[in-house]
C-alpha positions in Angstrom: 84.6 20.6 -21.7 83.1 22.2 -18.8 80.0 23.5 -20.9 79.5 19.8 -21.9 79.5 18.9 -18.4 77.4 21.8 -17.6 74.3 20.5 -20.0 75.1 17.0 -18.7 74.7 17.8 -15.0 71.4 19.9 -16.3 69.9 17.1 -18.4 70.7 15.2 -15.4 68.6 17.5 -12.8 65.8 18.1 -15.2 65.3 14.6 -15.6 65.2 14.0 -12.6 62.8 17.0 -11.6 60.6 15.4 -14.5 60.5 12.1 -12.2 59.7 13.8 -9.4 56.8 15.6 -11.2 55.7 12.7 -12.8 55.4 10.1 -10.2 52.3 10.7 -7.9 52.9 11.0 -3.9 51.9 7.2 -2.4 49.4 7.7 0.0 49.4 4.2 1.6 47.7 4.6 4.4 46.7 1.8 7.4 43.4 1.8 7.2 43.2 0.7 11.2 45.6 3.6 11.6 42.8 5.8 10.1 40.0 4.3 12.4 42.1 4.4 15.5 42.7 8.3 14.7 38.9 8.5 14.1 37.5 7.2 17.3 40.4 9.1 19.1 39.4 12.7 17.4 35.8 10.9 18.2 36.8 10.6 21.6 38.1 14.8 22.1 35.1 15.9 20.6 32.4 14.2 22.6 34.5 15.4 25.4 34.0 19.2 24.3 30.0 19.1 24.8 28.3 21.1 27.1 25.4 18.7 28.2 22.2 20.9 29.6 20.8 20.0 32.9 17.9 18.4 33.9 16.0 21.7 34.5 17.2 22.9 30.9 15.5 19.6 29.6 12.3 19.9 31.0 11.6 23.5 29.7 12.8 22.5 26.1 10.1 19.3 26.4 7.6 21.9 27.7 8.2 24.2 24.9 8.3 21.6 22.4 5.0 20.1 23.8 3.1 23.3 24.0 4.2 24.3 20.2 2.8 20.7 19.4 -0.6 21.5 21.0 -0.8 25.0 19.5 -0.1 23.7 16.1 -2.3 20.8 16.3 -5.5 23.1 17.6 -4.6 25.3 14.5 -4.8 22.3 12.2 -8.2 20.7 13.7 -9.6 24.8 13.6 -8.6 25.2 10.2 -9.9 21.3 9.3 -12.9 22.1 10.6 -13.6 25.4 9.1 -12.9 23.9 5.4 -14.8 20.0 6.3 -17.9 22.7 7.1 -17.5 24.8 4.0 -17.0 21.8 1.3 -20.5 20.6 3.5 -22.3 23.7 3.4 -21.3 23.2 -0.7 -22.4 20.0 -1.6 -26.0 20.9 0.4 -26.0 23.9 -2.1 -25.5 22.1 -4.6 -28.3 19.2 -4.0 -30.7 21.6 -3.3 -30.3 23.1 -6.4 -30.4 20.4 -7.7 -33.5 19.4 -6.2 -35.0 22.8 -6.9 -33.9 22.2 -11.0 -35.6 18.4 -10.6 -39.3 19.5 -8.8 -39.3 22.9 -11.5 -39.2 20.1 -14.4 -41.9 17.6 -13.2 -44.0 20.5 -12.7 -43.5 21.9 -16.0 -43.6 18.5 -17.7 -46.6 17.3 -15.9 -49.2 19.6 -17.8 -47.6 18.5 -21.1 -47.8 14.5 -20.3 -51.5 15.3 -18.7 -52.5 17.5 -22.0 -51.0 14.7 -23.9 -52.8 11.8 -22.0 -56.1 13.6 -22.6 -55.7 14.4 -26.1 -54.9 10.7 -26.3 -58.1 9.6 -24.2 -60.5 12.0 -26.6 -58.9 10.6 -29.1 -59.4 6.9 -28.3 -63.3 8.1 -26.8 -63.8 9.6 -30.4 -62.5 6.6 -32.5 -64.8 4.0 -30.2 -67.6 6.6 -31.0 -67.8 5.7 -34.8 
């Protein structure tokens, strides 16, 4: 009899160790609970910054401003340099083109001359007979 009270009493705690597995922890929590504790831990940590003084200010904007300046003459150098070279390009360019244009009127000049005078003797020659 006590061995069948034995299992009982251990059905009985297993069971209820399955429950307690089984069934998820509530977390019901007050939401204005939660945002009174956040403007509170807020509240500490605003508390724990070091703010820099007004001399600590104005060399960080100086710094900051000078950077800016150096940066920027950089930029407008380096602008420059390239808005001169794409320049200094496209003049190459039309001047060889230029140079490629005057080379073939001159060379097809003769040959439209040759041809208009072959076409004038031709025309003299036929007005002859």
């Amino acid at each position: 009899m006590a061995n069948k009270e034995s299992s009982e009493a251990a059905k009985k705690i297993a069971k209820a160790e399955k429950e307690k597995t089984s069934k998820k922890p509530k977390n019901k929590k007050n939401i204005f609970k939660a945002i009174a504790r956040f403007f509170k831990d807020l509240k500490g940590e605003v508390k724990k910054i070091t703010w820099p003084a007004g001399k600590e200010v104005l060399k960080g904007t100086l710094v900051t401003l000078a950077c800016i300046a150096v940066i920027g003459v950089a930029v407008f150098l380096i602008d420059l340099g390239l808005t001169s070279g794409i320049d200094a390009l496209r003049e190459a360019a039309e001047n060889r083109t230029t140079v490629t244009t005057t080379a073939q009127t001159t060379t097809a000049a003769p040959v439209a001359t040759t041809a208009a005078t072959t076409e004038a003797n031709t025309s003299a020659a036929t007005v002859a007979e």
